[in-house]
Backbone as numpy.savetxt, mean C-alpha at the origin, in Angstrom:
# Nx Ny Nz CAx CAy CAz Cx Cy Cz
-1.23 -3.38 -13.15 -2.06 -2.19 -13.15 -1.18 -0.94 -13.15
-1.76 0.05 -13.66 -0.81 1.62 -13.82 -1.22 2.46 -12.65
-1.02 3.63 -12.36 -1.56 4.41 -12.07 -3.12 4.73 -11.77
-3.47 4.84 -12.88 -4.88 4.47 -13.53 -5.83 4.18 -12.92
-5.53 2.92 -13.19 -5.61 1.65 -12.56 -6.02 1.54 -11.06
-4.79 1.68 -10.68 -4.88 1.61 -8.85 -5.41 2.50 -8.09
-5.79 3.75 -8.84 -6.91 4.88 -8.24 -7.86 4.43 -8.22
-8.00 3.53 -9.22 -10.24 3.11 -8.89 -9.91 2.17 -8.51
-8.90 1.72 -7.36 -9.15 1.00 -6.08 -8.98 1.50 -4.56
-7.75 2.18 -4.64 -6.78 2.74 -3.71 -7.77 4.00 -3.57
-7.88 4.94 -2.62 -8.49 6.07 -1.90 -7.60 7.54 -2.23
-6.15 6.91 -2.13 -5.26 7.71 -2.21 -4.75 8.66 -3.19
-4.32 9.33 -3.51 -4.46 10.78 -4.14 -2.87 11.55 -4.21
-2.62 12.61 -5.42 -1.65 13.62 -5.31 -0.42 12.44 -4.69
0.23 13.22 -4.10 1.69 13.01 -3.39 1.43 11.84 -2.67
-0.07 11.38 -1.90 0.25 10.23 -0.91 -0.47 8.98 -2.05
-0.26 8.96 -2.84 -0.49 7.72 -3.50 1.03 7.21 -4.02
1.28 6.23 -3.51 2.92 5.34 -3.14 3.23 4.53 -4.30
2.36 3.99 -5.06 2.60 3.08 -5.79 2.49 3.08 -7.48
3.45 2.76 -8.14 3.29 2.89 -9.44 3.08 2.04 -10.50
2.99 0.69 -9.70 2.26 -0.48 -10.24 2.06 -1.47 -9.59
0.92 -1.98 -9.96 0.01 -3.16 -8.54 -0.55 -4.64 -9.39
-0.34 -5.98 -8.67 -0.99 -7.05 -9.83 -0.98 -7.90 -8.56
-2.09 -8.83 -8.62 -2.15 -9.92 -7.98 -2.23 -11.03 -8.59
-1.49 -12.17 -7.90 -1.43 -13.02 -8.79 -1.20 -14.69 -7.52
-2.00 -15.46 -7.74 -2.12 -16.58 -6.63 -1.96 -16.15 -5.13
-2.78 -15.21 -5.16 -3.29 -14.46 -3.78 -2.22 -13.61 -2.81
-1.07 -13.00 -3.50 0.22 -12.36 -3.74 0.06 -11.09 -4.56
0.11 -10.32 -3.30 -0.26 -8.40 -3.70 1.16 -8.00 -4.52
1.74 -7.91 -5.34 2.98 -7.33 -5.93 2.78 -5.61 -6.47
4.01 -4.91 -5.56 3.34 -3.44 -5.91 5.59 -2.87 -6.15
4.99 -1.95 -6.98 6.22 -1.13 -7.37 6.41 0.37 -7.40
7.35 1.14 -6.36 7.54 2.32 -6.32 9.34 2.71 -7.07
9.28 3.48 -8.10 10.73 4.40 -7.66 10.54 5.45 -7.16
11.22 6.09 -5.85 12.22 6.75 -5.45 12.69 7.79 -6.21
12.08 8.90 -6.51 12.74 9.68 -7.57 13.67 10.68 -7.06
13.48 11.15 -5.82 14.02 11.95 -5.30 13.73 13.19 -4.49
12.66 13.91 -5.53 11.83 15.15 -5.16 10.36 14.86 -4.41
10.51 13.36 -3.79 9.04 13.49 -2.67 9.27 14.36 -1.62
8.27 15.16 -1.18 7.82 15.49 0.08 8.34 14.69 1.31
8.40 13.44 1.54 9.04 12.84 2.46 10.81 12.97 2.41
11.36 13.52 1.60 12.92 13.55 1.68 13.43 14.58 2.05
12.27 15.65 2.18 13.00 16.85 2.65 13.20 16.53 3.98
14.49 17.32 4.10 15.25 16.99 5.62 15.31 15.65 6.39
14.69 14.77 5.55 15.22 13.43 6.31 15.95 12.43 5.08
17.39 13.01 5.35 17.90 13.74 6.13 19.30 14.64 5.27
19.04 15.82 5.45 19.84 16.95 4.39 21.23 15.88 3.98
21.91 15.74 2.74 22.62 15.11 2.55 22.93 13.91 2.43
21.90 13.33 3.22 21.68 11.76 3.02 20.11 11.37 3.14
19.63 11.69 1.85 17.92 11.24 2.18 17.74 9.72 1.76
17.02 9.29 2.88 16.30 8.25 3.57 15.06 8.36 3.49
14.05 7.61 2.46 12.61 7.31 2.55 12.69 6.65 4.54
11.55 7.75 5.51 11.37 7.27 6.64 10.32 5.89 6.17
11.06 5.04 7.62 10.40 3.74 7.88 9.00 3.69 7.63
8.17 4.97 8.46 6.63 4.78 8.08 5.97 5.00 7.00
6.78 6.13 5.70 6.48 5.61 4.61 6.43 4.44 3.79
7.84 3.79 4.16 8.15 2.39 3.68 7.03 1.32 4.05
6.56 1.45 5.61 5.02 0.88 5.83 3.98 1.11 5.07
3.74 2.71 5.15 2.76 2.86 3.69 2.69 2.22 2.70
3.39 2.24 1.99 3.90 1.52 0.41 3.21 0.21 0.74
4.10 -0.06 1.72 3.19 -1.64 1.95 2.34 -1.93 1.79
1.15 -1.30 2.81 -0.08 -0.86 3.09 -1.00 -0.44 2.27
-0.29 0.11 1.01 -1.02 0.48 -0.09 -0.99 -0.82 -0.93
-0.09 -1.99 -1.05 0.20 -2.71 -1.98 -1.26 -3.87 -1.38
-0.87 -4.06 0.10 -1.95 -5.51 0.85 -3.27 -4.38 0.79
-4.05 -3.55 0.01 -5.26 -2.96 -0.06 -5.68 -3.63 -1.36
-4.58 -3.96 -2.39 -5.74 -4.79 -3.15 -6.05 -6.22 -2.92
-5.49 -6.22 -1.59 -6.08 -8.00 -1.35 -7.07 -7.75 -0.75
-8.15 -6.94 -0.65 -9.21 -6.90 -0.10 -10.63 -7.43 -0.44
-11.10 -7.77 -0.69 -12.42 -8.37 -1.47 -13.75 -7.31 -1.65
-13.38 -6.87 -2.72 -14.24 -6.09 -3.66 -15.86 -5.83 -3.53
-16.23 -6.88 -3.30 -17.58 -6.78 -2.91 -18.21 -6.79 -1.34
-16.88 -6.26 -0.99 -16.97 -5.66 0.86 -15.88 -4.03 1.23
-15.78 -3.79 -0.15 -14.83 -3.13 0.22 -16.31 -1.05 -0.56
-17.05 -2.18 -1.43 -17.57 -0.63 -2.31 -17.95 0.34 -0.63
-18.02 1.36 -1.38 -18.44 2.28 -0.48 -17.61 2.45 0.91
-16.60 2.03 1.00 -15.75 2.03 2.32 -13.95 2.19 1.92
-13.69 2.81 3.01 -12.51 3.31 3.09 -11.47 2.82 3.98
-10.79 1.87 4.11 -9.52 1.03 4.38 -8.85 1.85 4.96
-8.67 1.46 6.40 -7.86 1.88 7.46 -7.17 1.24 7.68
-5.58 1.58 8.85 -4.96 0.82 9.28 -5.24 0.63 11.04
-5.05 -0.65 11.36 -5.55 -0.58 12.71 -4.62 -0.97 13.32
-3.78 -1.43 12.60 -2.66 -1.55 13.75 -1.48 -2.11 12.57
-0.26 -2.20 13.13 1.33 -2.34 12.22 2.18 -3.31 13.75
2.40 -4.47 13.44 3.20 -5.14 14.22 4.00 -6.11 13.30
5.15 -6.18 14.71 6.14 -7.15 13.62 7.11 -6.41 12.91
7.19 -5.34 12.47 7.99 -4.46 11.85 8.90 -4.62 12.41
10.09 -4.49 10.92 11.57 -4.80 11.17 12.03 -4.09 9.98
13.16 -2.81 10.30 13.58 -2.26 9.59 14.68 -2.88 9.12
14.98 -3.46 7.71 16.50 -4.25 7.45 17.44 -3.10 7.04
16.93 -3.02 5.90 18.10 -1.63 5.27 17.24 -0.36 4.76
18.10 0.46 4.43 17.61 1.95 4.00 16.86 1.67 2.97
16.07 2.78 2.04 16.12 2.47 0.46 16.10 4.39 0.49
17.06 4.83 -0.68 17.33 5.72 -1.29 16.70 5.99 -2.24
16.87 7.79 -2.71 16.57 8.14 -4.40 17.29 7.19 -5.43
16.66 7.32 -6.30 17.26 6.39 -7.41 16.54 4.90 -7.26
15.96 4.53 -6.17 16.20 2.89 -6.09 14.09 2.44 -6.39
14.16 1.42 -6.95 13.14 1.03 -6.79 12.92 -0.21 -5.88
11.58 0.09 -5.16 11.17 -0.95 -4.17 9.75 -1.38 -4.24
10.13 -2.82 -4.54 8.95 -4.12 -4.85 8.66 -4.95 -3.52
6.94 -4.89 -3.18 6.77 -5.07 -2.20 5.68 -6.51 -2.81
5.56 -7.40 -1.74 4.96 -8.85 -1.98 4.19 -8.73 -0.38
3.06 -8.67 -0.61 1.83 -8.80 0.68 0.73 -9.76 0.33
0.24 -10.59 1.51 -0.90 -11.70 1.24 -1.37 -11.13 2.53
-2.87 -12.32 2.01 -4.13 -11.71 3.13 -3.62 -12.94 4.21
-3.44 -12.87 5.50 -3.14 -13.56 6.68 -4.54 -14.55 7.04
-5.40 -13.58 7.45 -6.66 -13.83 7.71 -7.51 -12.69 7.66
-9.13 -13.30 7.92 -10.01 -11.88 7.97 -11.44 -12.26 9.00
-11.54 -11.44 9.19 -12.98 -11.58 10.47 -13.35 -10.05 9.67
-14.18 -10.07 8.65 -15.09 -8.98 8.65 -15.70 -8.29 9.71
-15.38 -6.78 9.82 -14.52 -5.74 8.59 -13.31 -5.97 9.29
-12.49 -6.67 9.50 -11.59 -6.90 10.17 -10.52 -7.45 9.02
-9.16 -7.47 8.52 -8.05 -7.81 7.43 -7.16 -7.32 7.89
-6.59 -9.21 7.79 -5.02 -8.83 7.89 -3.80 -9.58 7.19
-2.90 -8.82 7.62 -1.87 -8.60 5.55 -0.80 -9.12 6.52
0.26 -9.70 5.92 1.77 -9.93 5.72 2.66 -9.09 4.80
3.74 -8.52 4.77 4.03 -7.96 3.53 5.75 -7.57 3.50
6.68 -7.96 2.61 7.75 -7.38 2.37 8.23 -6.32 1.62
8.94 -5.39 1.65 9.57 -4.58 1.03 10.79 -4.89 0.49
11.34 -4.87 -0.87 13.08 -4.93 -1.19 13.65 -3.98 -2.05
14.20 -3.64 -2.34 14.96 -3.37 -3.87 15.96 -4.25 -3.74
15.51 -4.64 -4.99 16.38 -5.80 -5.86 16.54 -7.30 -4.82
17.68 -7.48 -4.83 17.28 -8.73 -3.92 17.50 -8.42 -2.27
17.77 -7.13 -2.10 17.93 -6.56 -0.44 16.70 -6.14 0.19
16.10 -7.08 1.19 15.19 -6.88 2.55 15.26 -5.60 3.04
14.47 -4.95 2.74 14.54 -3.75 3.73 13.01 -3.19 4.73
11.86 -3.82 4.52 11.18 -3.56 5.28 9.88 -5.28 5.67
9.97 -5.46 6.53 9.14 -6.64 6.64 7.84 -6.02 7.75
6.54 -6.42 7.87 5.91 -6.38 8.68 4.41 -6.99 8.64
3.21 -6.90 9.65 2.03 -7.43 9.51 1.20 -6.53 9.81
-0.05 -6.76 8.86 -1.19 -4.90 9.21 -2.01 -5.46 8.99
-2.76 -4.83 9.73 -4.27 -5.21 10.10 -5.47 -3.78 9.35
-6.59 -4.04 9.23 -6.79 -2.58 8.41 -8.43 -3.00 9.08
-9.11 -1.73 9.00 -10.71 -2.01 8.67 -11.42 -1.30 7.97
-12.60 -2.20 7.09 -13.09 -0.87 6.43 -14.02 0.45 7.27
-14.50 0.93 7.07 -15.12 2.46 7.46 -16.01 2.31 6.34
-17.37 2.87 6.35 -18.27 3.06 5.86 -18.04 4.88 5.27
-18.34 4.97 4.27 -17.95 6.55 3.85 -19.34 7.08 3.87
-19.70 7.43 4.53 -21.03 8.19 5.16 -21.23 9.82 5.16
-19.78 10.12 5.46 -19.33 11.51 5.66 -19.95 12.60 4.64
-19.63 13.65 4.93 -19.99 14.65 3.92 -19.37 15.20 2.61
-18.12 14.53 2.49 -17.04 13.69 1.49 -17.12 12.90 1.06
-18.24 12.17 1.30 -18.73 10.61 0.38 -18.81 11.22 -0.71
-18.22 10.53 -1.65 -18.37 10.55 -3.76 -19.09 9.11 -3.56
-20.15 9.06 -3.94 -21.01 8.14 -4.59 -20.69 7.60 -5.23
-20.04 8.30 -6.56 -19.83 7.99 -8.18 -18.37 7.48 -7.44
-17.52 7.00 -6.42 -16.13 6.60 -6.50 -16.44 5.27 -5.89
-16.62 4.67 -6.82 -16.69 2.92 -6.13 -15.23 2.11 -6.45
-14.99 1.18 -5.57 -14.26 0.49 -5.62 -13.98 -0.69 -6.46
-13.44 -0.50 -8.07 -13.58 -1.71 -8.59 -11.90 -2.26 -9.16
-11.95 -3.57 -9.46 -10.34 -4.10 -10.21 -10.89 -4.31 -11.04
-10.85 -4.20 -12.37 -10.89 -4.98 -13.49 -9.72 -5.62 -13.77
-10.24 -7.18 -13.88 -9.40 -8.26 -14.47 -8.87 -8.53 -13.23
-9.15 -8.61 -11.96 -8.23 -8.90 -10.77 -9.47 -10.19 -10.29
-9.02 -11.46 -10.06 -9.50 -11.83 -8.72 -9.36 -11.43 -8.09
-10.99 -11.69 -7.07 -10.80 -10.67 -5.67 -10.99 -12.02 -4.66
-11.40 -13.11 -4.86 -11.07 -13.55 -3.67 -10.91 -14.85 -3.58
């Protein structure tokens, strides 16, 4: 999936949308970011040596285990995180580098999901952890109607 693509699933928007390509494939979230340099997250962390921070690197994640969600529980609701355990920072990842993340669904107790998920560039470990998410009903006064949640061509479950 492109860009495109992963907006008429993902919530996310502008600068905080992490990911630049997403596919599932035998129940295995595969998602891809580069690192270009000029994100919002590199300023000052840290002048001279920028470092994507750890909780972005969670993000990314987090954005990748959202399309393991099942589609026909997900319309009209908005994917939270409820909790991040297990996290283990291995190595940095820098500008320039791209990082491919691999997340599966653990288990689920509706609205209740929860993910496994790695981070690397190339063949180096750099972020491992487990997230739990729930959906939210979009009720608010920010509900878009017309923004439903669909994959085309994705099994959803």
């Amino acid at each position: 999936m492109n860009k495109e693509e992963i907006t008429s699933i993902l919530p996310h928007r502008g600068k905080m949308l992490l990911i630049d390509e997403l596919a599932v494939e035998g129940g295995i979230a595969r998602g891809r970011y580069s690192v270009r340099g000029d994100e919002w997250f590199l300023d000052g962390h840290f002048p001279g040596n920028p470092v994507v921070p750890g909780v972005i690197l969670c993000e990314i994640l987090a954005q990748s285990a959202c399309l393991l969600l099942p589609v026909d529980t997900t319309r009209g609701t908005t994917p939270y995180i409820t909790g991040i355990t297990s996290a283990r920072f291995k190595a940095s990842v820098k500008p320039g580098e791209t990082v491919e993340t691999e997340c599966s669904m653990t288990r689920s107790k509706p609205p209740f999901y929860f993910t496994a998920g790695k981070l690397s560039v190339g063949e180096k470990l750099c972020v491992k952890a487990e997230f739990s998410f729930i959906l939210v009903r979009n009720d608010g006064p920010d509900h878009d109607p017309t923004r439903e949640r669909t994959v085309k061509g994705v099994a959803t479950s």
